[in-house]
Each structure stands twice: as structure tokens, then as C-alpha cells.
N, C-alpha and C positions, 0 to 999 in steps of 0.2 A: 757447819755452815756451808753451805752452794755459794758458788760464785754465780752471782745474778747478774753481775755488769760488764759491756761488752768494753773494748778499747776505748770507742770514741765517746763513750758516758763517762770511761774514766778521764779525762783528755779534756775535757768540756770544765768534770767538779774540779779538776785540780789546777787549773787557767783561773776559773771562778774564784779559790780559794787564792792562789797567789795576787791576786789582783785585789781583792778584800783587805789581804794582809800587807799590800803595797800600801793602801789608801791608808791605812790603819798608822802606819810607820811612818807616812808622809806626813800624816796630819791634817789632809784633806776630809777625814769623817773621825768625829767628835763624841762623846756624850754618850746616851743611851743607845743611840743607833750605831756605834760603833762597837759598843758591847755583844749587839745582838749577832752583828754582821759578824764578828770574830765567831762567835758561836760557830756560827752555819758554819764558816768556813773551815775550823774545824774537823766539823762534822763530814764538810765534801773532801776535806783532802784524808781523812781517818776513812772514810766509806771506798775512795780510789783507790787508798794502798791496800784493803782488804779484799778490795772488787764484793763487797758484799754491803747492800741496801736494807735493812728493816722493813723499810716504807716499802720496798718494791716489794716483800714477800708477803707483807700487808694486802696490798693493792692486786697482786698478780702479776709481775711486770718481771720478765726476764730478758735482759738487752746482750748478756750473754750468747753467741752463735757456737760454740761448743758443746753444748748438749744436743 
């Protein structure tokens, strides 16, 4: 796997995700939406510490400045 993602992409999903997972512990989001939202977020803090996107090698998308 290529590292596709640059600092501030990383920096961005991993704020996203600690904030999901705030709401989540607080008890401010509930239910099914809270299920899904854990998902992503997940997903963004698993894709940050890998610095590697699926979607982006999908899509075309290198945020990466090191290549």
C-alpha cells in the first residue's frame, strides 16, 4: 500500500473521528445514527494512522506531497 494521504487530510479525519467519538460517549447522538457515525469514524481514524484511503485509489486522489 502507497501512502495516499497528506498531513492536513490526516489531521482533518482524525479531529472528525475524535469528535464523533466524543458525541458518541457524551450521549448527544443516539440510535442508528450513532452506529453509522462510529462506523466512519472508525474508518477515518484506521485510514489516518495508515495514511492510506481505498476510496482515494478508487477515485484517483493523492493528498500525499512526497511522491
Amino acid at each position: 500500500m502507497k501512502k495516499n494521504m497528506g498531513a492536513t487530510d490526516k489531521l482533518i479525519r482524525s479531529i472528525i473521528g475524535i469528535i464523533i467519538a466524543i458525541l458518541y460517549y457524551a450521549g448527544i447522538i443516539t440510535g442508528t445514527l450513532a452506529i453509522v457515525l462510529l462506523a466512519f469514524a472508525i474508518i477515518f481514524l484506521l485510514t489516518s494512522f495508515i495514511s492510506f484511503c481505498p476510496l482515494y485509489t478508487l477515485l484517483g486522489i493523492n493528498t500525499n506531497k512526497k511522491i
